[in-house]
MMTF fields as JSON, N, C-alpha, C and O atoms, coordinates in Angstrom:
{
  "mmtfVersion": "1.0.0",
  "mmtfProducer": "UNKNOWN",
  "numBonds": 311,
  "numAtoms": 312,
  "numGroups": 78,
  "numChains": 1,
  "numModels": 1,
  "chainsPerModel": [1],
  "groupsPerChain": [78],
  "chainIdList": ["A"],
  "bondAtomList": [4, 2, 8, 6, 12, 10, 16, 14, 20, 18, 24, 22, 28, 26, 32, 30, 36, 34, 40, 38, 44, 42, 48, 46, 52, 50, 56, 54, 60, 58, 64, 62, 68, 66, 72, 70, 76, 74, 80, 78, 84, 82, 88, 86, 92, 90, 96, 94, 100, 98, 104, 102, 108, 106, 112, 110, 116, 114, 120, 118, 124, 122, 128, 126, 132, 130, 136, 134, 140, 138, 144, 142, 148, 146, 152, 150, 156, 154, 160, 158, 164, 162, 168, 166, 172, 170, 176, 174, 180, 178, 184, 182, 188, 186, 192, 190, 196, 194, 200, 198, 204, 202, 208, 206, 212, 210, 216, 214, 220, 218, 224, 222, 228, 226, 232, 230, 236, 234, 240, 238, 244, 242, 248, 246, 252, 250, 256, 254, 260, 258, 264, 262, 268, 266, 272, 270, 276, 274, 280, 278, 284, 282, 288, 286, 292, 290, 296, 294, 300, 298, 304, 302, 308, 306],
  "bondOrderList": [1, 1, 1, 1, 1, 1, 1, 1, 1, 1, 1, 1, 1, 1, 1, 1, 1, 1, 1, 1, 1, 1, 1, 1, 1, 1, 1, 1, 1, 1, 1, 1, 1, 1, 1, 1, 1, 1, 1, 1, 1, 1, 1, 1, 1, 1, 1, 1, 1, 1, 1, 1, 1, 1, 1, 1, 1, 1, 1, 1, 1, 1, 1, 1, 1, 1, 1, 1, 1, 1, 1, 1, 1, 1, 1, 1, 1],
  "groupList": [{"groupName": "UNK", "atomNameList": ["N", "CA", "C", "O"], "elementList": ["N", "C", "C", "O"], "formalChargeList": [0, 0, 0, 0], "bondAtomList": [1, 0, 2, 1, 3, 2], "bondOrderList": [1, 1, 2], "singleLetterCode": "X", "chemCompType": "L-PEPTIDE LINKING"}],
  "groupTypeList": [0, 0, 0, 0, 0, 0, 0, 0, 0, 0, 0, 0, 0, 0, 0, 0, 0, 0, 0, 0, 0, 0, 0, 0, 0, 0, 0, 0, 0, 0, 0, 0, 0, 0, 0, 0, 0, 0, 0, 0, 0, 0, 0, 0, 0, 0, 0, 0, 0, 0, 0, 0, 0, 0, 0, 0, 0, 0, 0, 0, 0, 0, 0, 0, 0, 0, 0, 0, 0, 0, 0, 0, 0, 0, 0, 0, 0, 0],
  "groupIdList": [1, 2, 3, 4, 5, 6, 7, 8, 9, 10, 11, 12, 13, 14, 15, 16, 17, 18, 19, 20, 21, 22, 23, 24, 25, 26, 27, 28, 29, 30, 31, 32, 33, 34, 35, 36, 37, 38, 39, 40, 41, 42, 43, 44, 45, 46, 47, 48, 49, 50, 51, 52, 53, 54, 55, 56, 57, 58, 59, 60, 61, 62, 63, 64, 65, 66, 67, 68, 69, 70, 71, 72, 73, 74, 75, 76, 77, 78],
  "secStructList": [7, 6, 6, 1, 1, 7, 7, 7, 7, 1, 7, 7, 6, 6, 7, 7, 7, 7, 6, 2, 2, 2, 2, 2, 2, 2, 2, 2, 2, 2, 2, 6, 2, 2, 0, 0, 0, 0, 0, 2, 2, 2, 2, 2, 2, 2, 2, 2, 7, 7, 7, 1, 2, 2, 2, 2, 2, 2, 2, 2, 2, 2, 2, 6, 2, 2, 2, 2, 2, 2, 2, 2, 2, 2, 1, 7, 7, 7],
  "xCoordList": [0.825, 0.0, 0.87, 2.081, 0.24, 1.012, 1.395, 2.297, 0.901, 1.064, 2.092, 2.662, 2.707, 3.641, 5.104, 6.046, 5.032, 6.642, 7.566, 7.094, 8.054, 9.181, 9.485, 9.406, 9.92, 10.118, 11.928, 12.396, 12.358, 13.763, 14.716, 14.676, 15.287, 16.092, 16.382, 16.376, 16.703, 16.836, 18.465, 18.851, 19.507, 20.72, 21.641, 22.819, 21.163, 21.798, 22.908, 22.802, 24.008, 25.199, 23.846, 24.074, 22.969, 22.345, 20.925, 19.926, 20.781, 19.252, 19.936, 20.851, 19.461, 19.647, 18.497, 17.302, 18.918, 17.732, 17.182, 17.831, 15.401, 14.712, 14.397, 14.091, 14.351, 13.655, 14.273, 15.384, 13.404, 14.171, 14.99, 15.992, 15.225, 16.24, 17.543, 18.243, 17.807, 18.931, 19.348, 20.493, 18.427, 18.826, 19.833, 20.981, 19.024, 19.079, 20.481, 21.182, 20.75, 21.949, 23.414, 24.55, 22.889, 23.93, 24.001, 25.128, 23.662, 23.56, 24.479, 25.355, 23.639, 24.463, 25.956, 26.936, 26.065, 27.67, 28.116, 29.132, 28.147, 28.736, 28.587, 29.721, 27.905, 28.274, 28.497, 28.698, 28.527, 29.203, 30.974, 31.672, 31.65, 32.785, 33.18, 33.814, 32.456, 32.98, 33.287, 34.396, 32.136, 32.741, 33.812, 34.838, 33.61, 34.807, 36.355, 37.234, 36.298, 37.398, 38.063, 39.126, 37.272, 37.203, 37.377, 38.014, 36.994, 37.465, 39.376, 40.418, 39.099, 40.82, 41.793, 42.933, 41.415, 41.904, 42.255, 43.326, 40.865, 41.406, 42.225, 42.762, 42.389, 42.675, 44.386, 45.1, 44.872, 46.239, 46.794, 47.924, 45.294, 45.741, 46.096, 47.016, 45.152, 45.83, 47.019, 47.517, 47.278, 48.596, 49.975, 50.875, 49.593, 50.763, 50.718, 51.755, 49.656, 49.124, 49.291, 49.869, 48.901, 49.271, 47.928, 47.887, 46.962, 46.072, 45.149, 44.869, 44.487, 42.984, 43.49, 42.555, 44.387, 44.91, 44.64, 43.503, 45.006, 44.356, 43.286, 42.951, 42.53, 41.199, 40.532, 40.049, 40.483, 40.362, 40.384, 39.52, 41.761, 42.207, 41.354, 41.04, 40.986, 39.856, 38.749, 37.947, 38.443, 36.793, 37.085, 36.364, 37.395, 37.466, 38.221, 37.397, 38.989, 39.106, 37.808, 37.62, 36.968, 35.605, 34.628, 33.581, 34.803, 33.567, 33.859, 32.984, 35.278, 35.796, 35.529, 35.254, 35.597, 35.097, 34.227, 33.915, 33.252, 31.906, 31.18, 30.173, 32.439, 31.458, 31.886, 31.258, 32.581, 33.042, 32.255, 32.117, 31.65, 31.099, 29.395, 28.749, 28.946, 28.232, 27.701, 26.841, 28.896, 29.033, 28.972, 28.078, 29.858, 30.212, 28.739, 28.309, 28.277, 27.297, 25.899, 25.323, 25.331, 24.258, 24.18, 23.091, 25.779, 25.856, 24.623, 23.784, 25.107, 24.254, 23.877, 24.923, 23.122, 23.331, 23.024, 22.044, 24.269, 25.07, 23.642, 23.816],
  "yCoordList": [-1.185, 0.0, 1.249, 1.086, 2.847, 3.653, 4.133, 4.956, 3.854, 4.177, 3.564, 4.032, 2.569, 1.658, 2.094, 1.752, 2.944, 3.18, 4.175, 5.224, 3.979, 5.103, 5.937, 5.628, 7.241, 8.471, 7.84, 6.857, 8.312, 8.705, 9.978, 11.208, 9.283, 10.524, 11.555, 11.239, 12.96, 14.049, 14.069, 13.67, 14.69, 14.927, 13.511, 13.289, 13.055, 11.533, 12.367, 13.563, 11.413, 12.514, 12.066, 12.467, 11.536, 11.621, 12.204, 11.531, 13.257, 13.876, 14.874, 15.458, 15.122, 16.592, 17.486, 17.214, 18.244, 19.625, 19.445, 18.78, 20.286, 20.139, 21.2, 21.879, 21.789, 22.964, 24.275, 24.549, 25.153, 26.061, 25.888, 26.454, 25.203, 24.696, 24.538, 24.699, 24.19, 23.719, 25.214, 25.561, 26.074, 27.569, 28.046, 28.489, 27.801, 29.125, 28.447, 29.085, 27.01, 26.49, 26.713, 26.559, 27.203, 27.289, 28.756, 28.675, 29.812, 30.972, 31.512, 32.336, 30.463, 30.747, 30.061, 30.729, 29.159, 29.037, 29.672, 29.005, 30.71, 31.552, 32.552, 32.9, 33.121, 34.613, 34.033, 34.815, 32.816, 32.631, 32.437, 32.468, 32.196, 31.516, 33.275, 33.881, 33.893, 35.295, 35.778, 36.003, 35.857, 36.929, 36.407, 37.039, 35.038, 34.633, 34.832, 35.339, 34.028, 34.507, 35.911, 36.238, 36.597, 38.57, 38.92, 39.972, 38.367, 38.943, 38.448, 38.967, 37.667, 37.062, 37.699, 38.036, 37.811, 38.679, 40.408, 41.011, 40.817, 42.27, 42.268, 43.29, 40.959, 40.893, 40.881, 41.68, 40.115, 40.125, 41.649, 42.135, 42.226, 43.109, 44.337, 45.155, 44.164, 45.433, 44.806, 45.32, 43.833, 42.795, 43.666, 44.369, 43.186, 43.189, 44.986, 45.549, 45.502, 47.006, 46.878, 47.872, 45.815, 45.796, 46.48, 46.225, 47.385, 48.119, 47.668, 48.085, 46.497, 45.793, 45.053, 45.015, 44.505, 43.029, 42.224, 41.854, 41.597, 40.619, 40.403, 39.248, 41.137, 41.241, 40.813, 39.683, 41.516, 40.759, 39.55, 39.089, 39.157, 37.199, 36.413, 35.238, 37.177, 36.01, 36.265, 35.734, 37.085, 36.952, 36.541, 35.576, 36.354, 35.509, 33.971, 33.069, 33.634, 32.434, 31.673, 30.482, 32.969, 32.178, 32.148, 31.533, 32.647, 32.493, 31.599, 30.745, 31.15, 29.63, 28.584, 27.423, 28.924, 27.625, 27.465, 26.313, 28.455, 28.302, 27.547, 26.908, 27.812, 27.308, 25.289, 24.254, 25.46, 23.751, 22.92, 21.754, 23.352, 23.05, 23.02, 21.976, 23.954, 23.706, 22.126, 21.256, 22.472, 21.131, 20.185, 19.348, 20.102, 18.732, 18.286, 17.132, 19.058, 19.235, 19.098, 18.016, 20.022, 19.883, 19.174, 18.823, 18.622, 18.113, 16.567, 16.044, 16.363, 15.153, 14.223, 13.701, 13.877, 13.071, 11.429, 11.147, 10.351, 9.457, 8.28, 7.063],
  "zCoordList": [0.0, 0.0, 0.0, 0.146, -0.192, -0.248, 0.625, 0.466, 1.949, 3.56, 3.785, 4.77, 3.249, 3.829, 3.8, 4.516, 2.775, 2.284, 3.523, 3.963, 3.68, 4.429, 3.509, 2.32, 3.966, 3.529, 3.18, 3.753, 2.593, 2.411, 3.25, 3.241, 3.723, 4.856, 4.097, 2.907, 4.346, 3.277, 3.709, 4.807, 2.483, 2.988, 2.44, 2.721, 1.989, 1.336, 0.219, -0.049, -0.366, -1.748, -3.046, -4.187, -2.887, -4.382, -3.774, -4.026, -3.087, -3.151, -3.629, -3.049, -4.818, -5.313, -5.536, -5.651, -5.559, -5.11, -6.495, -7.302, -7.02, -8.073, -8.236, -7.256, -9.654, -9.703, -9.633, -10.089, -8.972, -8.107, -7.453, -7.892, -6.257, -6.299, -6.127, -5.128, -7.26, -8.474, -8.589, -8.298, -9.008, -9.283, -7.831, -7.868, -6.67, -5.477, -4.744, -3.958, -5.163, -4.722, -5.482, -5.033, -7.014, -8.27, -7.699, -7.212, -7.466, -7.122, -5.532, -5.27, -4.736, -3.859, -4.014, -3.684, -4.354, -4.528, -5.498, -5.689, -6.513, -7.373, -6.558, -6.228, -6.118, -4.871, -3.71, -2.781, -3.45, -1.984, -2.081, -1.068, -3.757, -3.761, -3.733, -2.868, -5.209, -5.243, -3.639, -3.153, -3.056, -1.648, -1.142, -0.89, -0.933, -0.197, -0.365, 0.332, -1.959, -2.146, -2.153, -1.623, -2.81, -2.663, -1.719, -1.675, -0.532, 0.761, 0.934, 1.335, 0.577, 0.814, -0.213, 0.106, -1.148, -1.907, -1.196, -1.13, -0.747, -0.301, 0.768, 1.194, 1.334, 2.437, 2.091, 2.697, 1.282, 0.792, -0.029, -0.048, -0.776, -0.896, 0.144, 0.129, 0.926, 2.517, 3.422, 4.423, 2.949, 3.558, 2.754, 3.213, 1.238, 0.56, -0.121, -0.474, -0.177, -0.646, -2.275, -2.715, -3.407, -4.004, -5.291, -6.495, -4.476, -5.007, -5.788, -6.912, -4.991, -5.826, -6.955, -7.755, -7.39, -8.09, -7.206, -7.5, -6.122, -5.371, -5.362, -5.627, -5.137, -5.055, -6.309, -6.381, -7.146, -8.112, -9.063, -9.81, -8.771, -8.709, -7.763, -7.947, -6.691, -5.907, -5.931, -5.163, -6.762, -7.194, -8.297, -8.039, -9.159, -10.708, -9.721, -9.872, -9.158, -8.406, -7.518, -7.27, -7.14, -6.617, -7.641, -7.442, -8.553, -10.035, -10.068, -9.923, -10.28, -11.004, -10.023, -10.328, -9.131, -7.558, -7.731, -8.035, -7.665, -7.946, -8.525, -8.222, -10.361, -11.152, -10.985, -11.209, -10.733, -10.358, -9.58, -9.95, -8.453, -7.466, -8.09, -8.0, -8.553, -9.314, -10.289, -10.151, -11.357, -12.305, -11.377, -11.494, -10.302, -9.325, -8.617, -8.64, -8.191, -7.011, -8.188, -8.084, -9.228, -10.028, -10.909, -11.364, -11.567, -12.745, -12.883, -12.149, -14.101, -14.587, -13.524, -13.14, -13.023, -11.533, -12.207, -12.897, -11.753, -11.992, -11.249, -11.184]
}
């Protein structure tokens, strides 16, 4: 019967998010890698004073995290 089934625990490596989603998780890890890294970046740059080049390398370094984590995390699911 349909009463019978158990739910599936949430949080398993193959529940992937649906939908929306998929969006608000691809999103937050592309502005969550940007800030991060961007912060570390300005942070080397008021270290080293090398006038917002740092900064810059780690926000194009967290786009690129981002977008990895993404593929890894949304990609085709196996």
């Amino acid at each position: 019967m349909a009463g019978d089934q158990t739910p599936r625990p949430a949080g398993e490596p193959d529940d992937y998010p649906s939908g929306a989603g998929q969006g608000w998780t691809a999103l937050s890890y592309l502005i969550g890698g940007m800030l991060v890294w961007g912060f570390i970046g300005w942070v080397v740059d008021q270290w080293l004073d090398t006038g917002g080049v740092a900064t810059g390398i780690g926000v194009v370094l967290g786009m690129a995290g981002g977008i990895i984590l993404v593929i890894r995390r949304l990609g085709t699911p196996t």
